[in-house]
C-alpha positions in Angstrom: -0.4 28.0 -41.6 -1.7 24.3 -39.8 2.1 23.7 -39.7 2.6 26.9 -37.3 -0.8 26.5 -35.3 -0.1 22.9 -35.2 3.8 24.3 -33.5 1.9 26.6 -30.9 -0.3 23.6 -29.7 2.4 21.9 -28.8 4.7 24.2 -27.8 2.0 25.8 -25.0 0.7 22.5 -24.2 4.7 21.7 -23.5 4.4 24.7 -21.2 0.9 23.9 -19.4 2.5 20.6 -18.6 5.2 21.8 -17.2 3.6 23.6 -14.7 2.3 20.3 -13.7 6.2 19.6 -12.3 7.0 22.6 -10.6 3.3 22.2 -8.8 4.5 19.0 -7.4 8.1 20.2 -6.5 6.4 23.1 -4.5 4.6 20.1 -2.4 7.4 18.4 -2.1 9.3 20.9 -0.4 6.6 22.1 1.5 6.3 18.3 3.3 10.3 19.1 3.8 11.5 19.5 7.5 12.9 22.7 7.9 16.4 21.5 8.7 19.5 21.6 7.4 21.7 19.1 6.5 24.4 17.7 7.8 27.9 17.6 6.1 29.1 14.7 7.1 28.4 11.3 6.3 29.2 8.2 8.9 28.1 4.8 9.6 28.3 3.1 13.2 31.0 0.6 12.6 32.8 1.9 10.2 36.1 4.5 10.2 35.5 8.3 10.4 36.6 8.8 6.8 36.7 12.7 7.0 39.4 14.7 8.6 39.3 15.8 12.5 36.6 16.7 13.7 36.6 19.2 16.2 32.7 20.4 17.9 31.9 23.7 16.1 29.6 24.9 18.7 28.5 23.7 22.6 25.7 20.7 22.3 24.0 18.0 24.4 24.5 15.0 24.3 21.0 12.8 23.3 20.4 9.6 25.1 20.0 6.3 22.4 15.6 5.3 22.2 17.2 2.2 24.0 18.2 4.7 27.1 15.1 6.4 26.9 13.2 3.5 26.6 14.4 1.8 29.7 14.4 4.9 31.9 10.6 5.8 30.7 10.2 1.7 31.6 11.3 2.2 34.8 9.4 5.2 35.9 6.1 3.2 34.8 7.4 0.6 36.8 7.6 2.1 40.2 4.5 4.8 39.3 1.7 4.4 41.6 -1.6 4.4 40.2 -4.4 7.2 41.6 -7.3 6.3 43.3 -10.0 8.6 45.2 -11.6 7.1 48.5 -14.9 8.0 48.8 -16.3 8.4 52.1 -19.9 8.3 51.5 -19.5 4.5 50.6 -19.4 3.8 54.5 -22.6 5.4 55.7 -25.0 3.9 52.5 -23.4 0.7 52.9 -24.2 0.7 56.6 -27.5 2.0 55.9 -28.6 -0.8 53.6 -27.1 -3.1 56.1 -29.6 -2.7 58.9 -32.5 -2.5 56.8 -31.6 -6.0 54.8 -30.8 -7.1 58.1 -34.0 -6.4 60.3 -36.2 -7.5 57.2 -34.2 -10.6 56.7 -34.1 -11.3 61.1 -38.1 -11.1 61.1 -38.8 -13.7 58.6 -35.9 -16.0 60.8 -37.2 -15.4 63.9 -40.6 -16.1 62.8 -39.8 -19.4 60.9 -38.1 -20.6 64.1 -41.5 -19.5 66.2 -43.6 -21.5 64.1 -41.5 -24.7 63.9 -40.5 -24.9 67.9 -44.0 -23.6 69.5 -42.0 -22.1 72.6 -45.4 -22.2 74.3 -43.6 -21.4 78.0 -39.6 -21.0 77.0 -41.0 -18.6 74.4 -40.2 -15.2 76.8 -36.7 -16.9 77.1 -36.2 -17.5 73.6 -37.2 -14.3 73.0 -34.6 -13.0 74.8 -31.6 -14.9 73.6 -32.2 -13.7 70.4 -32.4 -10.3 70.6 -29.1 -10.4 72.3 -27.8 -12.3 69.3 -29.4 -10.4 66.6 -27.8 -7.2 68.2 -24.4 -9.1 69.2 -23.8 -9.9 65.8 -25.1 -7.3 63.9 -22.6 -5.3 66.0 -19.8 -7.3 64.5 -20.5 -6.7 61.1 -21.0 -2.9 61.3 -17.5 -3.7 62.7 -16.1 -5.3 60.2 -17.7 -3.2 57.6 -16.4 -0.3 59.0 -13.0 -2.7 59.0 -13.0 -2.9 55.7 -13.7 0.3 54.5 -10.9 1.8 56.5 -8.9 -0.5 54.3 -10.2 0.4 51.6 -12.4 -1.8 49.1 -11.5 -2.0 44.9 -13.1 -3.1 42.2 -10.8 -5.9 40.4 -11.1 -4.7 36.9 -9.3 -1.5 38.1 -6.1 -3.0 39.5 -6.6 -5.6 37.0 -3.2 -4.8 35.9 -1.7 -4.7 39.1 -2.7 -7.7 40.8 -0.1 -9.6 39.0 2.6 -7.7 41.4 1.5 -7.4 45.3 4.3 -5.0 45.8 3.4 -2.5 43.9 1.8 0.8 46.0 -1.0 3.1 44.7 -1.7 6.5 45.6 -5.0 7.5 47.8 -6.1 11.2 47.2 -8.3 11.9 50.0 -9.5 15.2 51.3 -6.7 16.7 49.0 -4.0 14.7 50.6 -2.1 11.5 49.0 -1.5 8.7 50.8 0.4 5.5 49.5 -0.4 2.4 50.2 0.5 -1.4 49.2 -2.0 -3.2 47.0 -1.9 -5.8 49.5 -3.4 -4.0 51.8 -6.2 -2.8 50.2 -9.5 -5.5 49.4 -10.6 -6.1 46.2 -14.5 -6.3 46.2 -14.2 -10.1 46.5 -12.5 -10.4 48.9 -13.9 -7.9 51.2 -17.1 -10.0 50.9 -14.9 -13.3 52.2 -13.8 -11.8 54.9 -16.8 -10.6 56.2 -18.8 -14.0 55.6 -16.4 -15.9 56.9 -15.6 -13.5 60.3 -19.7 -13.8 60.7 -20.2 -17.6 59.7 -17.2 -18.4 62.3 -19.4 -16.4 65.6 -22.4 -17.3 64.1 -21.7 -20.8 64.9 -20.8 -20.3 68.0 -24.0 -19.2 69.5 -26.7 -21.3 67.1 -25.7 -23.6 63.7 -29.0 -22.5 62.3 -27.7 -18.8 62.3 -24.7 -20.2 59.6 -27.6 -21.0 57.4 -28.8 -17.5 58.0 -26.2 -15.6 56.8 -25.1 -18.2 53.8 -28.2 -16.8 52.3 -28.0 -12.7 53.4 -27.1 -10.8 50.3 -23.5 -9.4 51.2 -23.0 -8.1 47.1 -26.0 -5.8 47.7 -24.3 -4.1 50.9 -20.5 -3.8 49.6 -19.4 -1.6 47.1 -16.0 -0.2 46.3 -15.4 2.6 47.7 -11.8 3.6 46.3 -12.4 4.6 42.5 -9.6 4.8 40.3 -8.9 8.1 38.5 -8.1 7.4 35.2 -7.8 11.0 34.8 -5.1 12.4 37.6 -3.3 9.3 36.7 -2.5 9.8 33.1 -2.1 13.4 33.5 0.9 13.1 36.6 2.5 10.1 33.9 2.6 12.8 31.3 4.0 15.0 33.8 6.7 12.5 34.5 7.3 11.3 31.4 7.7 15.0 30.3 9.9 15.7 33.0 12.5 13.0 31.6 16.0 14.5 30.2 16.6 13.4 26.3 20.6 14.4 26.9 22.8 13.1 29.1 25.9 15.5 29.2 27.5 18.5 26.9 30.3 18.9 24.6 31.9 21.6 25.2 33.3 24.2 21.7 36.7 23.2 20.7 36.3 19.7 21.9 37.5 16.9 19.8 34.8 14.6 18.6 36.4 11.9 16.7 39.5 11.7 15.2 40.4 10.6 11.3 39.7 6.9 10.6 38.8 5.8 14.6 35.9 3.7 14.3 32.6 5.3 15.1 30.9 2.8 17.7 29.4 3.3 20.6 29.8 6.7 23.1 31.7 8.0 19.5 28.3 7.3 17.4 25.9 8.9 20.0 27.8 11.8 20.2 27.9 12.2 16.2 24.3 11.9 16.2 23.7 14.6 18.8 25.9 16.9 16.7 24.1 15.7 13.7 20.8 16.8 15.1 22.1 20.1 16.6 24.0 20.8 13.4 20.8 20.4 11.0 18.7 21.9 13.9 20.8 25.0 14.5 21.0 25.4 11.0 17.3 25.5 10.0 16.6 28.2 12.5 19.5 30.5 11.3 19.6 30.0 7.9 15.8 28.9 6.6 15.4 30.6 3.8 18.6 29.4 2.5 18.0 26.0 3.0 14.3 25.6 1.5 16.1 27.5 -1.3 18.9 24.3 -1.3 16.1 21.6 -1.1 14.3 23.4 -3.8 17.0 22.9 -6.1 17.3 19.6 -4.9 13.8 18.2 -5.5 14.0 19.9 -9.1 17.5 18.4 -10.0 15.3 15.0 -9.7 12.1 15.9 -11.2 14.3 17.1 -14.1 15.9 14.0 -14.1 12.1 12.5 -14.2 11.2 14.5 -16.9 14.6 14.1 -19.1 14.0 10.2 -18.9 10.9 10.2 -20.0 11.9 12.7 -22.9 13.9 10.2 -24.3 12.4 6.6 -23.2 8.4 7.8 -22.7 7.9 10.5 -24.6 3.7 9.2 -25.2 3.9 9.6 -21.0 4.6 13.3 -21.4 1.9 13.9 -24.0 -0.8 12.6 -22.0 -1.7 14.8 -18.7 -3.3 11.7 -16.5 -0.4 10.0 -16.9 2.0 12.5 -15.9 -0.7 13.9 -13.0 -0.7 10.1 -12.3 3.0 9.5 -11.4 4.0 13.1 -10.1 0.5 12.7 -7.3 2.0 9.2 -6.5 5.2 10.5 -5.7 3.6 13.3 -3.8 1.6 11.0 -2.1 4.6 8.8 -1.0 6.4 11.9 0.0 4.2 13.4 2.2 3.0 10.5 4.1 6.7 9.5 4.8 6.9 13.2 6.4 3.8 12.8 8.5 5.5 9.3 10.0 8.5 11.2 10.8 7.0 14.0 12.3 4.8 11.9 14.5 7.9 10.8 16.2 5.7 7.5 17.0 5.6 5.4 13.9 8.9 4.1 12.6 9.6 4.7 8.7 10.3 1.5 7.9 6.0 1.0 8.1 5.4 3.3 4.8 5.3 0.7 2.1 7.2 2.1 -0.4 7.2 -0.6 -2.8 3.7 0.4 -4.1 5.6 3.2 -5.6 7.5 0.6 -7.9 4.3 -2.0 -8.1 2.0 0.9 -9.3 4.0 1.7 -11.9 4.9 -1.9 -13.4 1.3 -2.7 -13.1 0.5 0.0 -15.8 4.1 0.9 -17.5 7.5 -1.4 -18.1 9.6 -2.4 -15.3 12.4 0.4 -16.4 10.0 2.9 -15.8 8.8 1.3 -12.7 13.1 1.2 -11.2 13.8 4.8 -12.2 10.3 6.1 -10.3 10.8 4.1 -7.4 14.3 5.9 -7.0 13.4 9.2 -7.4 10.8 8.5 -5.0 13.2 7.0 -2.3 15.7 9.9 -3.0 13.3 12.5 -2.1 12.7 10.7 0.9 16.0 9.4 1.8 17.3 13.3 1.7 15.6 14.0 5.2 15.1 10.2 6.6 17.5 9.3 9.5 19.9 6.8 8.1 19.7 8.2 4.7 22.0 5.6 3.3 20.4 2.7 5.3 16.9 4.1 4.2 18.1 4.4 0.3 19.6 0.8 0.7 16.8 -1.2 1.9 14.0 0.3 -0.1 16.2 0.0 -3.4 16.6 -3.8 -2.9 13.1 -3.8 -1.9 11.7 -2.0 -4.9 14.0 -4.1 -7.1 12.9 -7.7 -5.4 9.2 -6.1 -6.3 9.9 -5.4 -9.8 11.8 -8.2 -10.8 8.8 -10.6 -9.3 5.8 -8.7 -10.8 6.0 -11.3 -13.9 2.1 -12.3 -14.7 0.5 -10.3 -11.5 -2.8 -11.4 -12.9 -2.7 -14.6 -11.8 -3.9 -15.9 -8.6 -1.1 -15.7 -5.9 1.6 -14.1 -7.6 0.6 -10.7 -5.3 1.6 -13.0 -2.2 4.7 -14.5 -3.9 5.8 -10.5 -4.3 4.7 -9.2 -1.1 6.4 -11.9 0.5 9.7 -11.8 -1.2 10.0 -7.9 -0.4 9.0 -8.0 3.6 12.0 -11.3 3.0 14.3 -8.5 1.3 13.6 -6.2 4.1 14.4 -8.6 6.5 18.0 -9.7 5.3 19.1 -6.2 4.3 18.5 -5.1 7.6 19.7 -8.0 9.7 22.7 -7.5 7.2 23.4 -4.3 8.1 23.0 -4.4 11.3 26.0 -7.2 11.9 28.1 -4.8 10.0 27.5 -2.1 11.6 27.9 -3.7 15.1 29.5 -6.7 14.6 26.7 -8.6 16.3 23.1 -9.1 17.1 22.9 -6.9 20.1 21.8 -3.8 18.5 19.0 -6.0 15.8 16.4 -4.5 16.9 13.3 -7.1 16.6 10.3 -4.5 17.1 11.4 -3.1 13.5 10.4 -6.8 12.0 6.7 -6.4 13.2 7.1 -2.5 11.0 7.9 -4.2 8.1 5.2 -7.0 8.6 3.3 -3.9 8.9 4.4 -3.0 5.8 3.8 -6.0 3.6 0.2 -6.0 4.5 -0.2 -1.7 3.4 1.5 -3.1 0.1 -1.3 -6.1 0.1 -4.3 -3.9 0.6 -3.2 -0.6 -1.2 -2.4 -2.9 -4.6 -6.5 -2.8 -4.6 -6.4 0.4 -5.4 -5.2 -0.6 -8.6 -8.6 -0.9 -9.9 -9.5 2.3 -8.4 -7.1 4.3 -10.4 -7.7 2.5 -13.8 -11.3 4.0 -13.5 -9.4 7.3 -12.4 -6.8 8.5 -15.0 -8.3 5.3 -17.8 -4.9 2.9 -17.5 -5.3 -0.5 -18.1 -3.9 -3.1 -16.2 -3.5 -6.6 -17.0 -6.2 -7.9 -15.1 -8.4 -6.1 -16.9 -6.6 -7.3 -20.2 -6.9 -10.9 -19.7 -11.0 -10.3 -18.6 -11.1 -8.7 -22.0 -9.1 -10.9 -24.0 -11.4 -13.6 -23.0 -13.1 -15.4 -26.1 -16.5 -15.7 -24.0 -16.5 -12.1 -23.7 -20.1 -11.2 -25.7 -18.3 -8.9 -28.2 -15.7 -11.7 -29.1 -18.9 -14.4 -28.9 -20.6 -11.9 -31.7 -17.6 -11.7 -33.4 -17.4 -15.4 -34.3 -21.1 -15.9 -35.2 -21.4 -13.3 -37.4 -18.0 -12.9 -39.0 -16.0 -16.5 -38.2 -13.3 -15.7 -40.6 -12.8 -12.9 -38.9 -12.6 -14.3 -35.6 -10.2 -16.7 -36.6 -8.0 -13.9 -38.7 -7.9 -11.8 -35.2 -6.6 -15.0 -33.6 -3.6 -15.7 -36.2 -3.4 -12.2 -35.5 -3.1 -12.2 -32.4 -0.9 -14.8 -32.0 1.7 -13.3 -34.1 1.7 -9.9 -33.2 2.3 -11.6 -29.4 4.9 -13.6 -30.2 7.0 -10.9 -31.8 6.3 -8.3 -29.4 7.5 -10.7 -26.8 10.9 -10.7 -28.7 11.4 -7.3 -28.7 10.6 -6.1 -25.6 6.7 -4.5 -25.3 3.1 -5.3 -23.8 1.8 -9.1 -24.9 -1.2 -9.0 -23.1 -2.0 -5.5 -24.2 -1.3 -6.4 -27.9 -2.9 -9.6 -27.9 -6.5 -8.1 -26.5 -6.2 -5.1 -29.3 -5.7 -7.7 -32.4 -8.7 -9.7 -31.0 -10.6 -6.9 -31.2 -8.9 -4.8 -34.4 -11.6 -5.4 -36.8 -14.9 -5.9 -34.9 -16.0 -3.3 -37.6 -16.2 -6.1 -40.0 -19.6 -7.3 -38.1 -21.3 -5.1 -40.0 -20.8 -6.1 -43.6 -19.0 -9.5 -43.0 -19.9 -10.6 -46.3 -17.8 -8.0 -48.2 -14.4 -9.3 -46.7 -13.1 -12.3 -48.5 -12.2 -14.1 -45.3 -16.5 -14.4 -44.4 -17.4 -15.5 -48.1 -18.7 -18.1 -49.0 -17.6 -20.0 -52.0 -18.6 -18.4 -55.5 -20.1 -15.7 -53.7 -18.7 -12.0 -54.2 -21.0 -9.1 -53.7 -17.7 -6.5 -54.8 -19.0 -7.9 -58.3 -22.0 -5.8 -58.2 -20.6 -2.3 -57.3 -17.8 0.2 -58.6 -14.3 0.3 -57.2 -15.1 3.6 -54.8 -17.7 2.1 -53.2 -16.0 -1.2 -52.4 -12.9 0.7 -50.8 -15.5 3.1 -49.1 -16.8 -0.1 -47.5 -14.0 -1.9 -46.7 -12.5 1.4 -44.8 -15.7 2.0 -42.8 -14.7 -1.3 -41.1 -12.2 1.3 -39.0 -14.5 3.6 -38.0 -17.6 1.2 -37.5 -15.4 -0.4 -35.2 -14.8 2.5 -33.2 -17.9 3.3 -32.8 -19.0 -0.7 -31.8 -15.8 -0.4 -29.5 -17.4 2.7 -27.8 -20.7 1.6 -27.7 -19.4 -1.3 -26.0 -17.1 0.8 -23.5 -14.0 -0.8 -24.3 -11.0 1.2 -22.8 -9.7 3.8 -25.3 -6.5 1.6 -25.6 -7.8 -0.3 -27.3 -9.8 1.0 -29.6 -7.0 3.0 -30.7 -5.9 -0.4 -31.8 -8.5 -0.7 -34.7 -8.6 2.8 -35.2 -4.4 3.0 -36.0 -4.3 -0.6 -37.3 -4.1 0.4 -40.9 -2.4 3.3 -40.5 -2.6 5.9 -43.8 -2.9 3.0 -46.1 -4.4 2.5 -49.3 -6.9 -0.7 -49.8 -4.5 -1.7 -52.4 -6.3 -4.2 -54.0 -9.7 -1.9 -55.5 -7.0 1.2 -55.9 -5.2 -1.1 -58.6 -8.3 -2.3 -60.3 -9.5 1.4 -60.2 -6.0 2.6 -61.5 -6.4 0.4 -64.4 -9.6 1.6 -65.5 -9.9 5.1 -65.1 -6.9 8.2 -64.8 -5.5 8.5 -61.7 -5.8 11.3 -59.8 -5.1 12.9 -56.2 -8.7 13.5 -55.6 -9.7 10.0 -56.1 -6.0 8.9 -54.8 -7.8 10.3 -51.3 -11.1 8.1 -51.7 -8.6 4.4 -51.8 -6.8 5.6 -48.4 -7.6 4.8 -44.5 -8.3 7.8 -42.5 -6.0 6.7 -40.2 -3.9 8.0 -38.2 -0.5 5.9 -38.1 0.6 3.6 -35.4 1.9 5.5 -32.2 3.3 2.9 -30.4 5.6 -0.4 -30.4 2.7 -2.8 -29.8 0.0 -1.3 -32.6 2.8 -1.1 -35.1 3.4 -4.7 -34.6 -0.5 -5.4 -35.2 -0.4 -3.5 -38.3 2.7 -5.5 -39.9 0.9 -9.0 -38.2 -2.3 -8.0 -39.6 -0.7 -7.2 -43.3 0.8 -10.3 -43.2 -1.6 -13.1 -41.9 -4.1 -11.8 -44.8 -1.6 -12.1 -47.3 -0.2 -15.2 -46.3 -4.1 -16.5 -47.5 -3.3 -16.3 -50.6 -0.8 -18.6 -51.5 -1.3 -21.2 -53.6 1.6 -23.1 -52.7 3.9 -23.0 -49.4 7.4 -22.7 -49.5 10.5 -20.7 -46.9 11.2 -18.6 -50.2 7.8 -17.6 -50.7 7.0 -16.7 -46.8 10.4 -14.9 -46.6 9.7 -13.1 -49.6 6.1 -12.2 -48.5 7.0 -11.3 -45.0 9.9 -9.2 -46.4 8.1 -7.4 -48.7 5.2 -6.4 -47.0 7.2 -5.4 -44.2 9.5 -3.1 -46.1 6.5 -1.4 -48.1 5.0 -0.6 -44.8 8.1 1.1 -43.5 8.7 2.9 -47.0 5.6 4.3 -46.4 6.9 5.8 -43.4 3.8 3.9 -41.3 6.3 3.5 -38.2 7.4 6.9 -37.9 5.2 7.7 -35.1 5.6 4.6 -33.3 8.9 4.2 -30.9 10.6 0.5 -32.5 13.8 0.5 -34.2 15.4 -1.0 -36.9 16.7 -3.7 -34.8 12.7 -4.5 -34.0 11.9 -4.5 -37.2 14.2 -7.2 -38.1 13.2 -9.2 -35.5 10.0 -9.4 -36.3 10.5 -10.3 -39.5 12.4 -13.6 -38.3 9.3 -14.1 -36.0 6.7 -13.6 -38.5 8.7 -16.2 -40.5 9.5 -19.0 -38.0 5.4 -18.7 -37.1 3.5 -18.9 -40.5 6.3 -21.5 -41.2 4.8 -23.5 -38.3 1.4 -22.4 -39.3 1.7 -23.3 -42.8 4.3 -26.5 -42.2 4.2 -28.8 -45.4 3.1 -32.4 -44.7 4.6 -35.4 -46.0 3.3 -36.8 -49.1 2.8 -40.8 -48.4 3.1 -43.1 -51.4 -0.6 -44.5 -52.4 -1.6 -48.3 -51.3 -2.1 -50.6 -54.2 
């Protein structure tokens, strides 16, 4: 009955999860363009490798981005800029003329009264000055009204135009436009030069001490701008043009020829293939749209069952564990969807989504294989609608490989750089690459797509932070956090070796074997390196009932019965749990020292137990670890590293023979008792493992030289 409740768990959880695929295949197709796809596949540069091809239907002709990005270059270059006059300017500025000006006369007049004491001349004096004061404020109304008929700017708002005197603006007054050269016009500063220096130059003339007058009259307060630039009008009549611009530049007429079978596409040849191209797919997603969300359905779940058949047979723990499968199908969602937001925007360039973190995601919490085969599911996906699919698929599988292969020992300082800096490098020589093969030359590289993939390697440097953010999410571990935890100052590791030292130094040896052969044959070293440090912090509790914390002579087994000595000696698993909770290590971990013994019996009391009393299954049970047995590569190598290290204690004397024949035996009588049958390693692991395990307590346990004694 468990068997067949214990089938139906697994077989609807099998089901659940799968909903968990066809969830992400519906959002995958639903970030899809609604286009078809076209049939044909060509390169610019290379021969037309299909038969004739003869134009199925009437199209246009697009022009290149270079074509439309001169012609929209050279409409900006001869727009004129809007500006609105504003009449009102003249009248207020005149206003505020004469009142400055009479205030400013009166103190003048009366400083020169008091200094020359006209006493006679004074009615004469009087007079001259009036008909300078009125002469000359005359000429400036003039020339403010000069001015102004000009027209007066502020320089920040033709800031951008000063640089070319030529260029005209537009003047919208009283609902009519006028244009007008920028030279003609004043800017605010110089509108108040010409007027001091046309008043400074009469002003002379007729007395020196009216120069000094007007070097110290506030012109600033008087002269304002008076044509404002319309920010507005002028954006809105450059949309208009810009709009207005023609993306084709001819049509192909039904029955045309195109191309013809192995001609070279290059040139007037390629640009008319990509017109039909776009038509084609175009044409097709408004005819036939049903059909072809049907076709990229099937598509998207060919490759997720792809997805899911690799991990069936290289990850099956991946697929028994929702967060990580929620995990890898939202980060290909992710990838997917903002790819199809670039491309829609019609703005951004592909080339600026860094798809790499796709590949440096998954290294940082799985293997590198897994890492390869996710990355090109991902760039499939993508490469299926990107322009250039080929091109697209080329340089992000170089770049995601590049990533990968450098990825070695991320935890250390740097090494993110090194990556990110290889990959934008990879990027870089693909493209160039295929852009000389293509065209034979340099003339169609284009260099704005370099500062896109500069763009790129930063996303990758700032996105990798959310590394941290996601262990916390779905409960990975990553190796940063490994090497924090497998840090001997850590306070659980400091405990560790005050209270149980024999311990502490049996986790080491531990540790240092169980790395060393999982380095062999092929698994995690950091990950099983911080689990046999930890594996029996259970031991804190009662150090003094395992023989590696006793002191000499001292053996408190002697006072109790065989039971109760196993009993303790297996509550080391679960006391360690519970320490390992307490102390919030990741559940990792702690499935180290909970699997580390597997469903073994503490051998030792159940022979001294056998020997006394009958054997039977109910007290068979009390001598066995609850377990349950190893489920992975790295734990199962613990398991045989922790056997062995406590057994190798025991010898008396060291010799090859004896290590081989310990390592051996232990080995095999773990295996018999089918504790690896949960765990993916091979046969082929297992023997090299063995040779590890040797070559290391060989090294450990080296015999030194005897030296003759000195009479």
């Amino acid at each position: 009955m468990r068997k067949l409740l214990r089938f139906f768990q697994i077989y609807y959880r099998g089901i659940f999860r799968s909903f968990y695929f066809l969830f992400a295949i519906i959002i995958i197709v639903s970030f899809l363009p609604r286009e078809g796809k076209f049939k044909y596949e060509f390169q610019k540069g290379k021969p037309w490798m299909h038969e004739d091809l003869i134009a199925p239907f009437d199209f246009p002709i697009y022009k290149t981005e270079a074509e439309l990005f001169e012609e929209r270059n050279n409409i900006l270059k001869d727009f004129k800029p809007f500006f609105n006059y504003d009449s009102s300017v003249l009248s207020s500025s005149i206003t505020q003329f004469r009142l400055d000006f009479d205030r400013d006369w009166k103190l003048f007049q009366q400083k020169l009264e008091d200094r020359d004491n006209l006493d006679k001349s004074i009615d004469l004096k009087k007079i001259n000055l009036l008909e300078i004061k009125e002469k000359q404020k005359k000429q400036l109304i003039d020339d403010i009204k000069f001015i102004y008929n000009k027209g007066v700017v502020d320089p920040s708002d033709i800031l951008t135009i000063t640089s070319q005197p030529s260029l005209s603006i537009t003047l919208l007054e009283n609902n009519k436009a006028i244009e007008t050269e920028v030279g003609e016009v004043f800017t605010l500063p110089k509108a108040i030069a010409y007027i001091q220096q046309r008043i400074n130059a009469e002003a002379e003339k007729d007395d020196p001490e009216l120069a000094q007058f007007w070097q110290k009259f506030n012109f600033q307060k008087i002269i304002t701008p008076n044509l404002l630039y319309d920010e507005r009008t002028t954006e809105r009549v450059k949309r208009e043009i810009l709009g207005n611009i023609s993306l084709t530049k001819g049509m192909v007429q039904a029955g045309e020829r195109i191309i013809s079978h192995e001609e070279v596409v290059k040139g007037d040849k390629y640009q008319v293939l990509e017109s039909l191209r776009k038509e084609y797919e175009r044409k097709l997603g408004q005819e036939n749209g049903f059909t072809v969300i049907i076709g990229q359905t099937l598509i998207v779940a060919i490759l997720f069952f792809m997805l899911f058949l690799f991990l069936l047979n290289f990850r099956t723990e991946i697929l028994s564990d929702d967060s990580k499968i929620l995990f890898i199908l939202l980060l290909i969602c992710f990838i997917v969807g903002l790819s199809s937001l670039v491309l829609r925007s019609n703005t951004i360039n592909i080339y600026v989504v860094p798809f790499a973190i796709v590949a440096i995601f998954i290294r940082a919490f799985y293997d590198a294989r897994l890492a390869l085969f996710i990355h090109l599911v991902t760039i499939f996906l993508i490469g299926f609608f990107a322009p250039n699919g080929y091109e697209f698929v080329l340089i992000n599988f170089v770049a995601g490989v590049v990533a990968i292969a450098s990825l070695t020992n991320l935890y250390r300082s740097g090494n993110l750089f090194y990556t990110v800096s290889l990959v934008l490098l990879s990027y870089f020589a693909v493209y160039f690459s295929l852009v000389i093969v293509q065209d034979g030359s340099l003339k169609a590289f284009k260099w704005f797509t370099i500062v896109w993939f500069s763009i790129n390697a930063l996303l990758l440097l700032a996105l990798y932070q959310l590394v941290y953010l996601i262990e916390k999410i779905f409960g990975f571990l990553s190796d940063a956090t490994l090497i924090e935890l497998s840090d001997t100052n850590q306070d659980l590791l400091r405990k560790l070796a005050e209270v149980a030292p024999g311990t502490f130094q049996h986790s080491l040896q531990v540790a240092n074997l169980a790395e060393a052969a999982i380095y062999k044959i092929g698994g995690n070293p950091l990950l099983v390196r911080t689990g046999a440090l930890y594996h029996d912090i259970g031991k804190m509790n009662n150090p003094y009932y395992f023989i590696e914390n006793q002191p000499p002579e001292f053996n408190p087994h002697q006072n109790i019965d065989y039971e109760e000595s196993a009993s303790i000696i297996i509550k080391h698993v679960t006391e360690g749990i519970n320490i390992a909770r307490k102390n919030k290590l990741p559940q990792q971990l702690i499935d180290f020292i909970r699997m580390h013994h597997g469903t073994n019996k503490v051998k030792y009391f159940y022979r001294l137990f056998k020997d006394k009393y009958t054997e039977t299954v109910e007290d068979d049970l009390k001598f066995i670890y609850p377990g349950p047995r190893p489920n992975s590569k790295e734990i199962a190598v613990l398991m045989m590293a922790d056997s062995v290290e406590a057994a190798s204690r025991s010898f008396k004397r060291i010799t090859p023979q004896a290590i081989d024949d310990l390592v051996e035996g232990i080995i095999d009588n773990l295996q018999g008792e089918g504790q690896f049958n949960d765990a993916n390693i091979t046969f082929k692991d297992i023997s090299t493992i063995k040779q590890v395990f040797k070559k290391k307590l060989m090294n450990i346990y080296h015999t030194r030289i005897e030296y003759p004694e000195q009479k």
